[in-house]
C-alpha positions, -999 to +999 in steps of 0.1 A: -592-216-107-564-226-080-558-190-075-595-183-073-592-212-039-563-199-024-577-163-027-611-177-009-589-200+017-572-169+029-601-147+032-615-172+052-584-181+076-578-144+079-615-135+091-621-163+112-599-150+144-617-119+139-652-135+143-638-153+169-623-124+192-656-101+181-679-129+193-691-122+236-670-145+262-697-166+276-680-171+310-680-137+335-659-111+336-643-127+370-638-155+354-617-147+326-581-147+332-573-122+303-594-093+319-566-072+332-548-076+297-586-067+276-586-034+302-552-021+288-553+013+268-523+024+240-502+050+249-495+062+215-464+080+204-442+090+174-415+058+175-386+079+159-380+117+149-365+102+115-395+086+105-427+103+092-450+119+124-473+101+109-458+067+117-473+061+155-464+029+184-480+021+208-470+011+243-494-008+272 
C-alpha cells in the first residue's frame, strides 16, 4: 500500500513539469524573456571516441 502512494506521488511530481512546460505561454512572444533561450537548436556530437558512437551531447 505505501509503496502503491509513493509509486503514484512520483508519477505525479514527475509529469507535472511536463504539463507545465507543454502547456501555451499566454503572454506574447515579445514578452517572454526566455525566447532567445526556447529558439536554441542542439548541436549534436559524439562526447568521446572511448565511448560507444552511440553515446551523443549536445551543445547550444
Amino acid at each position: 500500500m505505501c509503496n502503491s502512494r509513493i509509486a503514484l506521488f512520483l508519477a505525479v511530481g514527475a509529469g507535472t513539469p511536463l504539463v507545465t512546460a507543454l502547456t501555451p505561454a499566454t503572454a506574447s512572444a515579445a514578452e517572454n524573456p526566455l525566447r532567445p533561450y526556447l529558439q536554441q537548436k542542439p548541436a549534436w556530437h559524439r562526447c568521446d571516441t572511448e565511448l560507444p558512437a552511440s553515446v551523443q551531447c549536445a551543445t547550444l
